[in-house]
VMD Tcl script that builds the backbone (N, CA, C; Angstrom):
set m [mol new atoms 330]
animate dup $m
set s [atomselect $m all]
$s set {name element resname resid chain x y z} {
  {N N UNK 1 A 107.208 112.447 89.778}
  {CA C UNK 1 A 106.240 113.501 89.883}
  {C C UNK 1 A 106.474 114.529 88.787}
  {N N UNK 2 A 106.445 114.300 87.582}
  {CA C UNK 2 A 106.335 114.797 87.020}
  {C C UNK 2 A 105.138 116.108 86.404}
  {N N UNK 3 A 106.036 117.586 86.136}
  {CA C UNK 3 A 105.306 118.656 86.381}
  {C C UNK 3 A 104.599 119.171 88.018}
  {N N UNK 4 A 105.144 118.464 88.726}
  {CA C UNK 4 A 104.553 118.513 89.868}
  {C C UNK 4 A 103.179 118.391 90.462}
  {N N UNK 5 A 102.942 117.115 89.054}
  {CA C UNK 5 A 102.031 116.303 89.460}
  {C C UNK 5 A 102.118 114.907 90.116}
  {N N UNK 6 A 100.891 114.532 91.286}
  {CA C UNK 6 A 101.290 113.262 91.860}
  {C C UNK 6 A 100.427 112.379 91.073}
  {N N UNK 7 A 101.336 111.416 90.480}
  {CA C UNK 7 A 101.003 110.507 89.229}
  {C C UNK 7 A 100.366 109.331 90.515}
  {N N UNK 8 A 99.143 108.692 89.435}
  {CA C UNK 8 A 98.578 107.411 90.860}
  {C C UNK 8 A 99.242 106.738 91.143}
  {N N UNK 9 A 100.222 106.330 90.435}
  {CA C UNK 9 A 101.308 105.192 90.768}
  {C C UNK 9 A 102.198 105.494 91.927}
  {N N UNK 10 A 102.526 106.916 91.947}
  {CA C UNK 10 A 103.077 107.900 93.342}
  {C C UNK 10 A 102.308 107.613 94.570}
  {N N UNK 11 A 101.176 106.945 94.881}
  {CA C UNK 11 A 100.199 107.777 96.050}
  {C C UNK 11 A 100.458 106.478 96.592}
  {N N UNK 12 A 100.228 106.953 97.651}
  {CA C UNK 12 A 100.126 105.551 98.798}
  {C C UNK 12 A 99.236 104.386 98.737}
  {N N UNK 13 A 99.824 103.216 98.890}
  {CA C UNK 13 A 98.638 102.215 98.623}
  {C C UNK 13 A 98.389 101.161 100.179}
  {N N UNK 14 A 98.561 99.935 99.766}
  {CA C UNK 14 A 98.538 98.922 101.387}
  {C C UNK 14 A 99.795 98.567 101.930}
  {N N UNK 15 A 99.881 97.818 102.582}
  {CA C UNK 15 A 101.242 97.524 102.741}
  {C C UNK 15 A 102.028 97.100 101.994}
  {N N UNK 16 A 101.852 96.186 101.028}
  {CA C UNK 16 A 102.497 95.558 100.248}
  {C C UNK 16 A 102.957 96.526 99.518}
  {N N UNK 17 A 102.414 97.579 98.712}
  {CA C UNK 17 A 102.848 98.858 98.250}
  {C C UNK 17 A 103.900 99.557 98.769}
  {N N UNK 18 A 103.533 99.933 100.086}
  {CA C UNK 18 A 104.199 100.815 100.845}
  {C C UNK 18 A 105.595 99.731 100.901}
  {N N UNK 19 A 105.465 98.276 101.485}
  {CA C UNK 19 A 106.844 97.736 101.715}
  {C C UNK 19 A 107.622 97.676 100.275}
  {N N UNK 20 A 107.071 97.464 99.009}
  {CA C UNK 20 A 108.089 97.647 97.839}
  {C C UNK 20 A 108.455 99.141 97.731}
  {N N UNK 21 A 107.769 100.192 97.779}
  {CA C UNK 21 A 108.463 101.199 98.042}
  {C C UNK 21 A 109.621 101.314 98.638}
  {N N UNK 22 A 109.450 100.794 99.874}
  {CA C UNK 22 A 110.628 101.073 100.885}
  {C C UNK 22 A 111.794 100.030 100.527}
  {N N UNK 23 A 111.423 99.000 100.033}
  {CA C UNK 23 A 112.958 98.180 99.258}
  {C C UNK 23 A 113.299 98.869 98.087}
  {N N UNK 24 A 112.822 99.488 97.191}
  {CA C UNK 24 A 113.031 99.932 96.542}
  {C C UNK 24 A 114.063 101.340 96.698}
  {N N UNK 25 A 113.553 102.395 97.562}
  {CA C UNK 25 A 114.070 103.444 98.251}
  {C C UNK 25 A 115.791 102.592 98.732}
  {N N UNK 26 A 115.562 101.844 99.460}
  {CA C UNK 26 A 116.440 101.569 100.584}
  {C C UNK 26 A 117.430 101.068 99.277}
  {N N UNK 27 A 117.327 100.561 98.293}
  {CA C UNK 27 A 118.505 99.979 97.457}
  {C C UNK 27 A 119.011 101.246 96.797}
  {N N UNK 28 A 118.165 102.752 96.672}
  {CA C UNK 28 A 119.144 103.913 96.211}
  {C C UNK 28 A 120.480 104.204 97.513}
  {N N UNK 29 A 119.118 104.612 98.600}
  {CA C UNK 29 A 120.060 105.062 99.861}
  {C C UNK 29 A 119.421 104.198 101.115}
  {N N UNK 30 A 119.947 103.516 101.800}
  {CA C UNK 30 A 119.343 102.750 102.796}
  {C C UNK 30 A 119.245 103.415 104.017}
  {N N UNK 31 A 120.067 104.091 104.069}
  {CA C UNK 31 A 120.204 105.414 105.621}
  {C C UNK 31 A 119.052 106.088 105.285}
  {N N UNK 32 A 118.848 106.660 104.252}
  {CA C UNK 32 A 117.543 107.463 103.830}
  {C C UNK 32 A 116.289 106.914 104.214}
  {N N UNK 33 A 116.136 105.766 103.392}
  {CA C UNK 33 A 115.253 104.986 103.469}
  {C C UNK 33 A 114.648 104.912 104.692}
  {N N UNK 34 A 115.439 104.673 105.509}
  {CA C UNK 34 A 115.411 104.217 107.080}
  {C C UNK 34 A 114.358 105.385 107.855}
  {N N UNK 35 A 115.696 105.930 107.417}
  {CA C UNK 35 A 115.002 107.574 108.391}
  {C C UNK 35 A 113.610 108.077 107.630}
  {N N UNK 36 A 112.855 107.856 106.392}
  {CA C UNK 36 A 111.561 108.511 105.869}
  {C C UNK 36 A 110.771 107.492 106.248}
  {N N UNK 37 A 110.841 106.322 107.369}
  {CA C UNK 37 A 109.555 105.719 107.705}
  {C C UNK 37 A 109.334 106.080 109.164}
  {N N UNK 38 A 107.788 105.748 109.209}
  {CA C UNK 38 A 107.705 105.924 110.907}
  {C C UNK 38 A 107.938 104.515 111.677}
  {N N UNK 39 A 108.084 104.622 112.637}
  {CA C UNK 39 A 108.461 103.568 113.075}
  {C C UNK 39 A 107.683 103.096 114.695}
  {N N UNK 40 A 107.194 101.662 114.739}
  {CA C UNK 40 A 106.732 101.523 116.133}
  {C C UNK 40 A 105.455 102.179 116.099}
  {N N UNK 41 A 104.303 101.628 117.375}
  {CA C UNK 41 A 103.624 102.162 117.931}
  {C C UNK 41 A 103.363 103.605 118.144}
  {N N UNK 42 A 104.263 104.432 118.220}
  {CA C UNK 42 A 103.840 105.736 118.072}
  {C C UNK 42 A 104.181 106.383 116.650}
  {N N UNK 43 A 104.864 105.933 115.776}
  {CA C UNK 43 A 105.360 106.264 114.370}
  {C C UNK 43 A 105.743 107.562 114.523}
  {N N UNK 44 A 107.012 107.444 115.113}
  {CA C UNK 44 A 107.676 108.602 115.017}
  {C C UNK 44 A 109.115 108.142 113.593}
  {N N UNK 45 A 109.234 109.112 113.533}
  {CA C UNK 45 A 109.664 109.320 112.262}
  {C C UNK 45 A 111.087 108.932 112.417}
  {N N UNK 46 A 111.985 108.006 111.263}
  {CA C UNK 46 A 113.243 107.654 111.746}
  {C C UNK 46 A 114.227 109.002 112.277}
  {N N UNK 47 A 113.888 110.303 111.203}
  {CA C UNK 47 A 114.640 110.642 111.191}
  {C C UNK 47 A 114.486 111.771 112.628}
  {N N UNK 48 A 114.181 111.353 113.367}
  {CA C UNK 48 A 113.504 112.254 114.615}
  {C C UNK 48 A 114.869 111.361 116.139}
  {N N UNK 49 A 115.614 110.208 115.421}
  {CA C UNK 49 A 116.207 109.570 116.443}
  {C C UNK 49 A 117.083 109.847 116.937}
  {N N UNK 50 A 117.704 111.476 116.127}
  {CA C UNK 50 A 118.851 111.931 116.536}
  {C C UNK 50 A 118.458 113.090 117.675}
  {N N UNK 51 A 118.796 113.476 118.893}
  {CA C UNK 51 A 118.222 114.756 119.359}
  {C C UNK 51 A 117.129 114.512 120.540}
  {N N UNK 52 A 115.870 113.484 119.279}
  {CA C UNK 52 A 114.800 113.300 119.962}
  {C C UNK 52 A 114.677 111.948 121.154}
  {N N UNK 53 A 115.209 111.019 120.298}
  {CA C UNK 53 A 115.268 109.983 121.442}
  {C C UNK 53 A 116.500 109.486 122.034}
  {N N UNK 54 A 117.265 109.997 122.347}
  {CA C UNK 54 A 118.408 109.885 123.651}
  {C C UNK 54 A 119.454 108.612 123.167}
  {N N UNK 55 A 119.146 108.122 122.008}
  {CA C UNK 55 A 120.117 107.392 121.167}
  {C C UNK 55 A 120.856 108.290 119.808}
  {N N UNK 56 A 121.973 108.070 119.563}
  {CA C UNK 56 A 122.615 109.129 118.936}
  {C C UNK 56 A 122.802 107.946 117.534}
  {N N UNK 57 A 123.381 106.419 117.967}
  {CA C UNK 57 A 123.612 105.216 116.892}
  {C C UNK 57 A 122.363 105.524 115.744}
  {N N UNK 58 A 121.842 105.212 114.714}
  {CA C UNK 58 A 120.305 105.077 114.284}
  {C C UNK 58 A 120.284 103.906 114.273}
  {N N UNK 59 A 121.287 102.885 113.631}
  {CA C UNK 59 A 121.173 101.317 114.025}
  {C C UNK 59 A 121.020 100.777 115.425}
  {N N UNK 60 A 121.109 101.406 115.906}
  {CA C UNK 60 A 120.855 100.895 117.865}
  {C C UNK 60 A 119.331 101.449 118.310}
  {N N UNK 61 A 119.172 102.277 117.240}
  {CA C UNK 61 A 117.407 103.250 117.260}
  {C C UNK 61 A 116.555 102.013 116.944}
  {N N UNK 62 A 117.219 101.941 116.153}
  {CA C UNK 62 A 116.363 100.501 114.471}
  {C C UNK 62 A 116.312 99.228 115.538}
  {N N UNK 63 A 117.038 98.705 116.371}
  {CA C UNK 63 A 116.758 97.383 116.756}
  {C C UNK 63 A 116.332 97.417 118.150}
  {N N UNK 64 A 116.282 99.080 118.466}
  {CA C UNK 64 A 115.369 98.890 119.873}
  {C C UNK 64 A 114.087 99.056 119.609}
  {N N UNK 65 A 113.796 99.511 118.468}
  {CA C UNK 65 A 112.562 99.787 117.719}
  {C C UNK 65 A 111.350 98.438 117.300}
  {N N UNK 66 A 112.978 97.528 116.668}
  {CA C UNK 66 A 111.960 96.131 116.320}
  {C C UNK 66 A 112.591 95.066 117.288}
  {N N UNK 67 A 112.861 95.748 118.863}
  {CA C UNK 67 A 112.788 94.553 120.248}
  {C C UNK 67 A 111.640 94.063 120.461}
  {N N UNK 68 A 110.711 95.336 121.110}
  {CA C UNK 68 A 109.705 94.851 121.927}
  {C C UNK 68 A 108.600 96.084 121.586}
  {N N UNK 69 A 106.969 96.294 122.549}
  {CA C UNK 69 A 106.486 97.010 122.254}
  {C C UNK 69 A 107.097 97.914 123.684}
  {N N UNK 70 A 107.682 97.506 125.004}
  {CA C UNK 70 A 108.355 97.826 126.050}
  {C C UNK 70 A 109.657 98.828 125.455}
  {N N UNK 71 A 110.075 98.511 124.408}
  {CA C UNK 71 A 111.400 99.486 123.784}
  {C C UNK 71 A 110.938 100.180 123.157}
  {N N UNK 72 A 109.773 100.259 122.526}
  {CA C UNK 72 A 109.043 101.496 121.695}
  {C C UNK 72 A 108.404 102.341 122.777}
  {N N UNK 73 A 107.895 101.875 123.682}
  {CA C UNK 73 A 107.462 102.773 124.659}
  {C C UNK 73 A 108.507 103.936 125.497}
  {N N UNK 74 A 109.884 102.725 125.872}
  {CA C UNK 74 A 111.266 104.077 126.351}
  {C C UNK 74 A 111.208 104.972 124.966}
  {N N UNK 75 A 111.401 104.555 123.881}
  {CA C UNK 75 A 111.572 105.749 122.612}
  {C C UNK 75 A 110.457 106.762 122.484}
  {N N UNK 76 A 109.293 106.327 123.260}
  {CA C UNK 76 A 108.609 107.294 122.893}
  {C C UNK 76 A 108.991 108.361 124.206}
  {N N UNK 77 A 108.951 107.417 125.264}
  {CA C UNK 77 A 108.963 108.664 126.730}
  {C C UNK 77 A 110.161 109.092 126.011}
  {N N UNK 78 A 111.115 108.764 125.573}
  {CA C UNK 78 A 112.559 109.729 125.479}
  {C C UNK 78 A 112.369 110.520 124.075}
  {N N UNK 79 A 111.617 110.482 123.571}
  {CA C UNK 79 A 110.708 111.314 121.982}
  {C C UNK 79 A 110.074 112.708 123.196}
  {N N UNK 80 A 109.058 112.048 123.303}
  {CA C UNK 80 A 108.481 113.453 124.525}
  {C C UNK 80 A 109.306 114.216 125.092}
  {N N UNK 81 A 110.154 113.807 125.917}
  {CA C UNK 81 A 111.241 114.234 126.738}
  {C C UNK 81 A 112.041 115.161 125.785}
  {N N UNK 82 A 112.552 115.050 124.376}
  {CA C UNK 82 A 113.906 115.685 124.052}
  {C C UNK 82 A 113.190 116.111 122.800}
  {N N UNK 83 A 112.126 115.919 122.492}
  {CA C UNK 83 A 111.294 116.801 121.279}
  {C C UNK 83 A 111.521 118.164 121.365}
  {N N UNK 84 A 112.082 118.897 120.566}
  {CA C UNK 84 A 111.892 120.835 120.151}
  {C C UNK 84 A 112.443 120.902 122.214}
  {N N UNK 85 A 113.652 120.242 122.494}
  {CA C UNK 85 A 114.361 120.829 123.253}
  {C C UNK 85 A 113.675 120.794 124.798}
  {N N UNK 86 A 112.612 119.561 124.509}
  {CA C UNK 86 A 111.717 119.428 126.287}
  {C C UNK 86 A 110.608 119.816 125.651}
  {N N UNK 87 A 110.290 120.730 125.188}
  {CA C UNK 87 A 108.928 121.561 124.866}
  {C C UNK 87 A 107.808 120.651 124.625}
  {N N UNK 88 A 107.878 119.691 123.687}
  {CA C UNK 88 A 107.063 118.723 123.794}
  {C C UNK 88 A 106.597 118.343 124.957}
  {N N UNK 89 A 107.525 117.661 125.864}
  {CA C UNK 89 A 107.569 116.902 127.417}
  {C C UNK 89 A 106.687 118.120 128.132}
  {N N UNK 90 A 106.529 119.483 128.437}
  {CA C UNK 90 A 106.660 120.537 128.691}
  {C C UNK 90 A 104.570 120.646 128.510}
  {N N UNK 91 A 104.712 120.529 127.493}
  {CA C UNK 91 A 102.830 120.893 127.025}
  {C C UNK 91 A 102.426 119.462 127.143}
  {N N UNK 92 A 102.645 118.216 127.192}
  {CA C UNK 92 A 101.889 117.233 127.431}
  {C C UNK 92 A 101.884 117.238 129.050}
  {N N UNK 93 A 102.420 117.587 129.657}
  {CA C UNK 93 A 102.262 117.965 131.280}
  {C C UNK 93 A 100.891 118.998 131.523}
  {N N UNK 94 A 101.310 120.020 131.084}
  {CA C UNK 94 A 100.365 120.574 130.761}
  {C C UNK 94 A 98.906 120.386 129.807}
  {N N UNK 95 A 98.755 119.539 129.271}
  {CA C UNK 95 A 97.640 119.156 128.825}
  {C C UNK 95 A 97.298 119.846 127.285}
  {N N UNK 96 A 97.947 120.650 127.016}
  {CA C UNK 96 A 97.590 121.499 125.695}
  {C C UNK 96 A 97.858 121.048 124.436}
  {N N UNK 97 A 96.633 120.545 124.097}
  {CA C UNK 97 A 96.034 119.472 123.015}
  {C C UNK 97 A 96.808 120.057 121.462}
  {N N UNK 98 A 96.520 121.568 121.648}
  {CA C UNK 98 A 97.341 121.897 120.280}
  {C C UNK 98 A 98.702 122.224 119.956}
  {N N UNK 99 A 99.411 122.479 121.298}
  {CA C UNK 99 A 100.517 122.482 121.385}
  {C C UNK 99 A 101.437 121.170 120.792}
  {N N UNK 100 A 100.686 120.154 121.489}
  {CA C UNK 100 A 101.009 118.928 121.665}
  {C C UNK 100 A 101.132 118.160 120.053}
  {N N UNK 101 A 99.853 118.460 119.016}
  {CA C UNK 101 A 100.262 118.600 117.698}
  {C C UNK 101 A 100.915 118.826 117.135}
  {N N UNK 102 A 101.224 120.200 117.575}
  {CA C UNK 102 A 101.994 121.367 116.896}
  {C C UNK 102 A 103.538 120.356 116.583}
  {N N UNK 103 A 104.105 120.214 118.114}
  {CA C UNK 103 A 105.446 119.638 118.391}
  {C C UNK 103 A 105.356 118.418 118.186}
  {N N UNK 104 A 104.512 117.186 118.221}
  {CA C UNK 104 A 104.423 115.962 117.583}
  {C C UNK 104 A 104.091 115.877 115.932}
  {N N UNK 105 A 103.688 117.246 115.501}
  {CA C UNK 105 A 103.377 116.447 113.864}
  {C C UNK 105 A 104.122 117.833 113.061}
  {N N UNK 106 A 104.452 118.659 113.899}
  {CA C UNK 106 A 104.957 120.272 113.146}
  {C C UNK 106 A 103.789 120.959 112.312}
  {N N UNK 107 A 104.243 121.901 111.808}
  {CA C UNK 107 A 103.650 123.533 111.780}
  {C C UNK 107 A 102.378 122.879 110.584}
  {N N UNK 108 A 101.888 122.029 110.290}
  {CA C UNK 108 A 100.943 121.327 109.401}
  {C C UNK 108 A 100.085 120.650 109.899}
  {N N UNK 109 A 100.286 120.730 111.227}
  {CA C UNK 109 A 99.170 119.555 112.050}
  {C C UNK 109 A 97.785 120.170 111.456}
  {N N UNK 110 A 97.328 120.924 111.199}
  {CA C UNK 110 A 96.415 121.408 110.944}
  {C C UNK 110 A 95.710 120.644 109.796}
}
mol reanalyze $m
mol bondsrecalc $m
mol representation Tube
mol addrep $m
C-alpha cells in the first residue's frame, strides 16, 4: 500500500485470491495468518478465540472450527456468551438490533 494507497492488486478478489493470500500471509506468520480470517458459519474472527469463545488453545479453536457445522454453532453460543464481557449475550436477549452490531462487528458497524 503504497502512499497509502490501496493498489488493485491489494483489494479483495474470489476465493482463489483470497486463499493465495492467506498461504501467502501464513508462510510470513502462520499464528497471524490464522487469527486475520473469519472463520465458520458465523465468521467470527480468529482472533476473537481468546476471551470470546471459552477455548483459550487457538489450535483446539481451529479444529473445532473445521469439525462440524454443530462445533461452529457451540463457538458461536460461547462468542455471544463471552463477547465485550456477556454484553453481547446481554442485548441479543434483549433484542437490540444496534447494540447487537455494535458488539458483533465494533464501533464501525455503521
Amino acid at each position: 500500500m503504497p502512499a497509502g494507497k490501496v493498489h488493485v492488486s491489494d483489494q479483495y478478489g474470489g476465493y482463489s485470491k483470497s486463499h493465495l493470500r492467506l498461504v501467502n500471509t501464513y508462510r510470513l506468520n502462520s499464528n497471524a495468518a490464522l487469527k486475520s480470517c473469519s472463520w465458520g458459519m458465523f465468521q467470527i474472527m480468529g482472533e476473537e478465540h481468546l476471551g470470546s469463545s471459552g477455548v483459550s488453545n487457538f489450535a483446539d479453536w481451529i479444529k473445532s472450527m473445521c469439525t462440524s457445522e454443530a462445533a461452529q454453532l457451540i463457538q458461536f453460543r460461547n462468542f455471544i456468551r463471552n463477547k465485550a464481557g456477556g454484553k453481547l449475550h446481554q442485548v441479543v436477549k434483549d433484542k437490540d438490533w444496534q447494540a447487537i452490531a455494535l458488539y458483533y462487528n465494533g464501533a464501525g458497524y455503521k
